[in-house]
N, C-alpha and C positions, 0 to 999 in steps of 0.2 A: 342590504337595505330592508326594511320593514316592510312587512306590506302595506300599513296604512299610509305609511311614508311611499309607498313604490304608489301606491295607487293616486296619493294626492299630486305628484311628484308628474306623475304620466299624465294625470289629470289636465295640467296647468301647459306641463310642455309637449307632453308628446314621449309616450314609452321609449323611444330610442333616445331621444336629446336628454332623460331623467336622468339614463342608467350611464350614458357618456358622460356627463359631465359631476356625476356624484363620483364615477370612475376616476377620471383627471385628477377632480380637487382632490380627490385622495392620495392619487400619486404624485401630487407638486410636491416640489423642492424648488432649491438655488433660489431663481429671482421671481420665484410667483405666491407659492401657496401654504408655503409652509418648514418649518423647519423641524417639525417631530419624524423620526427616524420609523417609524412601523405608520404604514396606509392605511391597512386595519383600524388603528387607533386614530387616525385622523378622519376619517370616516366616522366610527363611533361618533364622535364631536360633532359633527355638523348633520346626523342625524338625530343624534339626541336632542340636543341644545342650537340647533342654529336651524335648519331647514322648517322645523314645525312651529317656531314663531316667526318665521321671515314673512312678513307682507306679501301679497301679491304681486304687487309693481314691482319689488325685488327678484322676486324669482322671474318676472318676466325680462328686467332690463336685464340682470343674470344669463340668463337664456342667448339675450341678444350679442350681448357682450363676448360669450363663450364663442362665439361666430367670427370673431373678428380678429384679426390675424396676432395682432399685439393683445391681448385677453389679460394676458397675466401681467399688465401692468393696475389690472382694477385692486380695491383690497380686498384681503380675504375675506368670506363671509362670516368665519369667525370672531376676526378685529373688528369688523361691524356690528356686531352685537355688544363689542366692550361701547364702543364705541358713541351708541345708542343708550348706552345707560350711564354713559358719562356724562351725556351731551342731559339727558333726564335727572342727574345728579346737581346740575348746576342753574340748572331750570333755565337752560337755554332760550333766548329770543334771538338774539343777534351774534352771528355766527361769519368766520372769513372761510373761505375755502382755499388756497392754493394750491393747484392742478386739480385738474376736473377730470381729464379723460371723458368714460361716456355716461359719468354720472352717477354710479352706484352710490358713494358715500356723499355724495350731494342729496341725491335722492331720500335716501336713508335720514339725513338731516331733516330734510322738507318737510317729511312724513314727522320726524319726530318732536317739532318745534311744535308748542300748544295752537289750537284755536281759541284763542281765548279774548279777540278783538282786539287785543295792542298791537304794539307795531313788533313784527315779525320779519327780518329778512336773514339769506344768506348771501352775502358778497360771495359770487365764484369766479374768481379769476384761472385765465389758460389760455396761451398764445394759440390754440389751434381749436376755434368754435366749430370745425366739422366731426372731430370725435367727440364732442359735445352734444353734436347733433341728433346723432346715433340714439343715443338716448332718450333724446327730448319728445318724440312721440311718447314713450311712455310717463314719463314726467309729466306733460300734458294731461294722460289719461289719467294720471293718481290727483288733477287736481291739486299742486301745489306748483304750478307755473311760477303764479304769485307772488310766491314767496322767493323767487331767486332771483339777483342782481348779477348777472352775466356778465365779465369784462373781458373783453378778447383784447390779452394783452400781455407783455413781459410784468410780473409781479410786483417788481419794486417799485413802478411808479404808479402802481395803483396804492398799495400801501403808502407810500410820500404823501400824493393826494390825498389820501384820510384823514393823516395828521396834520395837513395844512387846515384840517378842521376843530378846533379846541374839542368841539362835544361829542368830538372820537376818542378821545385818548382816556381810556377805560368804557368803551362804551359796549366794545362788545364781549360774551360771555364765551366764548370755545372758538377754536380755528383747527384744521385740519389742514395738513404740509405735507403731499405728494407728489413733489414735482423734482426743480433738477439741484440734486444734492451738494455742487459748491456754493447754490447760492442760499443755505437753508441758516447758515448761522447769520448773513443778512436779515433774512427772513425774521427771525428770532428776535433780534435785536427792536424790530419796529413792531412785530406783533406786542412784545413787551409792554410797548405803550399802549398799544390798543387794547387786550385783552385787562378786564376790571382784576383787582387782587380777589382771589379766589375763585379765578375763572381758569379754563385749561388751554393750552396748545397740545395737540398730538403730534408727533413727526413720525413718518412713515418712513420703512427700509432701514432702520437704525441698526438691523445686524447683517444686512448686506449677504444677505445668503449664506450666513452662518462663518464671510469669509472674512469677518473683523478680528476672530482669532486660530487665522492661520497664514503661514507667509506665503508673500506676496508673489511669490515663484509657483503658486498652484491657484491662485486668481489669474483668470484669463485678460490680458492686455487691453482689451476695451472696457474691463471696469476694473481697474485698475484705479483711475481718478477718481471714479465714484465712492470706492473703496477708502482711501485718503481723506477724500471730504468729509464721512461719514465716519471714518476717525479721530479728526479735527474736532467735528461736531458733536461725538461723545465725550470727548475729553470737558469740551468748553462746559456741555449741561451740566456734566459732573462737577464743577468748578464753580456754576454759577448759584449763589448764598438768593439771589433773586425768587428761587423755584425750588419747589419739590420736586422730585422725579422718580420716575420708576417706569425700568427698561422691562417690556414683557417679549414672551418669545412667540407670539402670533404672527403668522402670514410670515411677512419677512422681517420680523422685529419692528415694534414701536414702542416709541419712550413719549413717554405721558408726565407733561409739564403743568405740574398747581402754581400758577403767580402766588407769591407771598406779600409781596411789598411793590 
């Protein structure tokens, strides 16, 4: 780590909580942080390029999050920065979230959508508002409460509902999908409508800890399913003339959908 990095780092969290968790995110794999094979090198990355433009409120919810027993279900801080300048690319206003957890790339949204007096929201829907909550102190503090529509709820019928609304269907600009991978080609199908031509969906976990191309006999039995779905669900993106796409190999893989039509 840098020193200016070590000292902003210690600054914000606390010299021990800097150096463990710059530690960790280096050494992730499998289903958390990452799929590049050298620590070293994933380190590089998120000192260079990721830790010295993250926000405050990021590195604080960060902070929170690494505390919390399931952590590595947040995205990585790397895919958050594609993330952030995709969401900057399409000149996001209105935005879907699927899975929240405690908020990082919710937050990272909130922060990124302009001030600019229009209308601004993110729909975040997630069947469980207490790891939501976790978060929400600091969301509070960054000053963009405001901007988030909170549905504690199973996804599809919050998505139904929208499209029971005509001046949904293209109305919003990006959506980000972290949640439970049989039901993400669902998912897909009604963001479709929602999302305008030339807006993005991202789906998250798309290489499955690297275990989409390797059999199924050295995938461990409780993701197994998930493994399947997220097979399923490359095959279909691959297939579908609707979208552009492009699968990247951040965090635990994500495949980044442009609406064409």
């Amino acid at each position: 780590m840098s020193l200016f990095l070590g000292e902003v780092l210690e600054c914000v969290l606390g010299k021990e909580t800097a150096i463990t968790m710059a530690k960790d995110e280096a050494k992730a794999s499998d289903f958390s942080k990452g799929l590049l094979q050298s620590e070293e090198l994933y380190k590089y990355i998120l000192e260079t390029s990721v830790y010295p433009r993250e926000p405050e409120a990021l590195k604080e919810l960060r902070s929170v999050t690494h505390n919390y027993p399931m952590a590595n279900m947040a995205i990585a801080p790397d895919a958050g920065k594609l993330m952030e300048m995709l969401l900057n690319l399409v000149n996001a206003r209105k935005t879907i979230e699927v899975g929240v957890f405690t908020g990082y790339s919710l937050l990272l949204t909130a922060l990124t959508l302009p001030e600019d007096g229009k209308i601004l929201q993110v729909i975040a829907i997630d069947v469980n508002r207490s790891t939501y909550e976790i978060g929400l102190p600091v969301i509070k503090k960054a000053g963009v409460e405001h901007k988030i529509d909170f549905r504690e709820s199973e996804a599809l019928p919050v998505l139904d509902e929208l499209l029971n609304h005509e001046e949904n269907e293209g109305g919003f600009d990006f959506a980000f999908v972290d949640a439970d991978k049989v039901s993400y080609w669902n998912y897909h199908e009604r963001l479709m409508r929602l999302i305008k031509v030339g807006g993005i969906i991202v789906y998250d976990n798309t290489l499955w800890g690297g275990s989409v191309a390797e059999p199924d006999s050295s995938t461990p039995e409780g993701k197994r399913e998930g493994k399947k779905a997220i097979l399923e669900l490359n095959k279909k993106l691959s297939a579908d003339k609707r979208v552009q796409i492009s699968q990247v190999a951040l965090g635990d893989g994500i495949t980044i959908c442009r609406r064409l039509y």
